[in-house]
C-alpha positions as CSV (number, residue, x, y, z in Angstrom):
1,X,0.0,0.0,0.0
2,X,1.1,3.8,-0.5
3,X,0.9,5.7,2.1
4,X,-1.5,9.1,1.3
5,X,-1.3,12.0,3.8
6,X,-5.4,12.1,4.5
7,X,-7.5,15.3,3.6
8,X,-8.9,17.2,6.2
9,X,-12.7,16.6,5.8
10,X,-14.2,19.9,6.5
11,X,-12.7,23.7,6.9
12,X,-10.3,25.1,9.7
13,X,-13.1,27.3,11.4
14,X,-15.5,24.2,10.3
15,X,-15.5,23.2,14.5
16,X,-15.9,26.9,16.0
17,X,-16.9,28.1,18.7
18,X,-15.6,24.6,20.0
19,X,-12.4,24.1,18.2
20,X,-10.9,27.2,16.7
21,X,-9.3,28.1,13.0
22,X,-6.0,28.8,14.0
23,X,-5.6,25.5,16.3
24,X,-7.2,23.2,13.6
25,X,-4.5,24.9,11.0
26,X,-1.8,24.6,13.0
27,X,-2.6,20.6,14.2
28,X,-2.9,19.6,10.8
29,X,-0.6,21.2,8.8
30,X,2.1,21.3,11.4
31,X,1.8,18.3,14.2
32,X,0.0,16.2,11.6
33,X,1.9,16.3,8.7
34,X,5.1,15.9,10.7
35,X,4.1,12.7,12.1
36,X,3.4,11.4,8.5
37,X,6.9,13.2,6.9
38,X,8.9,11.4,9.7
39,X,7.1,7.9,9.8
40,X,7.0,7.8,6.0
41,X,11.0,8.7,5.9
42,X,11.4,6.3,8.8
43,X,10.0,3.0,7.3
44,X,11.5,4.1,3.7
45,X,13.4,1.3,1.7
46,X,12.7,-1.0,4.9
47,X,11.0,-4.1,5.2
48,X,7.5,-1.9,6.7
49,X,7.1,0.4,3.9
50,X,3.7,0.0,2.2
51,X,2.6,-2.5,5.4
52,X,-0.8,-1.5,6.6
53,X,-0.3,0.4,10.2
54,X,-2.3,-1.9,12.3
55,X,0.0,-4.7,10.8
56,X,3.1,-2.6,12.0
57,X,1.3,-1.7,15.7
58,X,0.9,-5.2,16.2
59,X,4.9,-5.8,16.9
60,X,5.7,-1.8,17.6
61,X,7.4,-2.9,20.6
62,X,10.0,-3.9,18.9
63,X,10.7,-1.4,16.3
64,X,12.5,2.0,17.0
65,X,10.5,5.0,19.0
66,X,10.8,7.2,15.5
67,X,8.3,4.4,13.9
68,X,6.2,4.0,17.1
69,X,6.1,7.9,17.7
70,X,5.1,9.1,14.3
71,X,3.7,5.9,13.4
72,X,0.7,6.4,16.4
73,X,0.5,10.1,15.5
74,X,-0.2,9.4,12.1
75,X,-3.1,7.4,12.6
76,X,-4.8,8.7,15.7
77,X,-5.1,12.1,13.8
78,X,-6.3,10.5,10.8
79,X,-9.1,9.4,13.6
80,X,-10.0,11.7,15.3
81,X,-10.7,13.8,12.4
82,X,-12.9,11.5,10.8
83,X,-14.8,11.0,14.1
84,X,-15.6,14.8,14.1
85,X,-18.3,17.2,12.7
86,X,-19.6,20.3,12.6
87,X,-23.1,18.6,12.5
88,X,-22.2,17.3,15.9
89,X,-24.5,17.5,19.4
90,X,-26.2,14.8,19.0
91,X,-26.4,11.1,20.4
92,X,-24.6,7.9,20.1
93,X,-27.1,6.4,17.3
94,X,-27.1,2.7,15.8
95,X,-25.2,-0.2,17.4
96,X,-22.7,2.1,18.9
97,X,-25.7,4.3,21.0
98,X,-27.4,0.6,22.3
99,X,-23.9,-0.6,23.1
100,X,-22.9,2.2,25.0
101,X,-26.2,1.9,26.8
102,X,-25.6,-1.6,28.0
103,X,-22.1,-0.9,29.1
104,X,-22.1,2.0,30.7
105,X,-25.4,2.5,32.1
106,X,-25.8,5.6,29.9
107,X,-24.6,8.3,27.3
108,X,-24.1,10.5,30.2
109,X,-22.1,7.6,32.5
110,X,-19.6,7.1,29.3
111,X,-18.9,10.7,28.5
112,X,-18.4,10.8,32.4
113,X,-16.4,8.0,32.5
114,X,-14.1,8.9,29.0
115,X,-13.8,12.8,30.5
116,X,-12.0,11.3,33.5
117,X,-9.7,9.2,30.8
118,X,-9.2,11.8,29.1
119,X,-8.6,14.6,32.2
120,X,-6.3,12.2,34.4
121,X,-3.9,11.1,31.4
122,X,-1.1,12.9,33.0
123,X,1.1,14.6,30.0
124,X,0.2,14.3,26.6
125,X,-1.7,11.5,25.6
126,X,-5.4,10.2,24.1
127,X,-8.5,8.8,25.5
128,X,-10.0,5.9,23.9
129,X,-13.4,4.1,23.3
130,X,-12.5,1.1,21.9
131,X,-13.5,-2.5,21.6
132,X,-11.3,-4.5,23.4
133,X,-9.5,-8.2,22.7
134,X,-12.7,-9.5,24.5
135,X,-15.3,-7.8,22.8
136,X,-16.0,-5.7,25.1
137,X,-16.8,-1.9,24.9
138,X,-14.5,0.0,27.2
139,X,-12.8,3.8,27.6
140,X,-8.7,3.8,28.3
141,X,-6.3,6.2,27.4
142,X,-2.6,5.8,26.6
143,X,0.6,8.1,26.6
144,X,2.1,10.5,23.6
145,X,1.0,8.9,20.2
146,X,0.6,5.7,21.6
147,X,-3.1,3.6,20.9
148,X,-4.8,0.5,21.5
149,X,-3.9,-1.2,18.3
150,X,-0.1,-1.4,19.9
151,X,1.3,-4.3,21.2
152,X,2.5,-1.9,24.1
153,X,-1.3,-1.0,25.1
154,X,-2.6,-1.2,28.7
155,X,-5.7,-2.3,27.4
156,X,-5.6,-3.1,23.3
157,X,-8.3,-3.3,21.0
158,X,-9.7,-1.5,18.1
159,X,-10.4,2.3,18.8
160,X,-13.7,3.7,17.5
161,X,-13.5,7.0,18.7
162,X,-10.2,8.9,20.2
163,X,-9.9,12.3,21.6
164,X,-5.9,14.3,21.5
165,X,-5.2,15.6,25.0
166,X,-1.8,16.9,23.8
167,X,-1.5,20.5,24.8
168,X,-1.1,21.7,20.9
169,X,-5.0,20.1,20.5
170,X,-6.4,22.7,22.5
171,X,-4.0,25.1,23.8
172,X,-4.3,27.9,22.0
173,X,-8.5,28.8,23.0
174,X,-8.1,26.7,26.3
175,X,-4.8,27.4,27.8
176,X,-4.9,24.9,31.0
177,X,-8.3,24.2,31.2
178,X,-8.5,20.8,29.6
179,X,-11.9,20.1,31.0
180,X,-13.3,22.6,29.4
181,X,-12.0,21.0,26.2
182,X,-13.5,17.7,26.6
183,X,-16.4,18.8,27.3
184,X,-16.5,20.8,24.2
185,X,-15.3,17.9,22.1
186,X,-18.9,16.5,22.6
187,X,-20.3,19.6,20.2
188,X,-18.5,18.0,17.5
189,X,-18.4,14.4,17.9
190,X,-19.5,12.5,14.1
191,X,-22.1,9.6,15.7
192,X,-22.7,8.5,12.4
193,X,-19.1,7.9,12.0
194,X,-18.4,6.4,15.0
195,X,-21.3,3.8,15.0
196,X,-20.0,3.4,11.2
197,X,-16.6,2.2,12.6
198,X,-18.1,0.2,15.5
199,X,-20.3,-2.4,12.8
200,X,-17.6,-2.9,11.3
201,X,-15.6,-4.0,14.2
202,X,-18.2,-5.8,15.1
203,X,-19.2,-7.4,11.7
């Protein structure tokens, strides 16, 4: 496979009030498009090039930081853009919205639950919902780029949605107020994507 540096799929200001222009700008063009120009000069003329990324998670532990590092931050920003909208608000809908029902009690209970993931991941990190090795619908979070997909992960699986708590994600409009953040990150979450990427986990 080639490798393709993904289009964002909306504008920069497409997320205001909640994200802004100049942050959404910046995190793509910038933090984004570094992680792919290192992790596609990394794997170059090496035995990975053109290997699917999940297939090079599954044994990251033994391959150099520079892959694991860029590696992770090229796909979780290729994520969490596709799991957000400007038509957000609304609720978990499908598969995804009964599932999160039946293992968390509630919409509410998960957002709680994925806000403290996301708030106590001390440093720069991600929170997770994912669908773990088991099957089982669950919220983690993980350090720097790293995700579930990773042979390193506390708790692996397959993400279906991820949120960036690195400080360049929200900096910029929040300063140190991460919680307010999160909590804005729910104005913009894509349901439809998200219970999109859960069926197919699923089958």
């Amino acid at each position: 496979m080639e490798y393709k540096f993904p289009d964002l799929p909306y504008a920069f200001d497409a997320l205001e009030p909640y994200i802004d222009r100049m942050t959404m700008e910046i995190h793509y063009t910038k933090h984004h498009k570094a992680y792919f120009d290192k992790f596609t000069a990394g794997i170059k003329d090496t035995d990975l090039d053109g290997q699917p990324l999940e297939t090079i998670f599954k044994d990251i532990s033994k391959l150099p930081a520079l892959i694991r590092n860029n590696g992770g931050g090229l796909y979780n920003h290729s994520l969490f853009w596709e799991i957000l909208s400007p038509n957000g608000k609304g609720e978990a809908i499908g598969q995804l919205g009964n599932a999160i029902n039946q293992a968390f009690g509630s919409l509410d209970s998960f957002k709680a639950k994925f806000g403290d993931a996301a708030a106590n991941r001390f440093g720069s990190g991600w929170a997770w919902l994912l669908v773990d090795n088991q099957g089982k619908l669950t919220v983690s979070s993980s350090p720097n780029q790293d995700n579930p997909l990773m042979d390193i992960a506390e708790i692996p699986g397959k993400p279906i949605l991820g949120l960036d708590v690195w400080e360049h994600a929200y900096y910029l409009k929040y300063q140190n107020r991460r919680p307010d953040y999160i909590n804005a990150f729910w104005n913009v979450v894509n349901w439809e994507k998200a219970n999109e990427i859960y069926e197919t986990i699923i089958g």
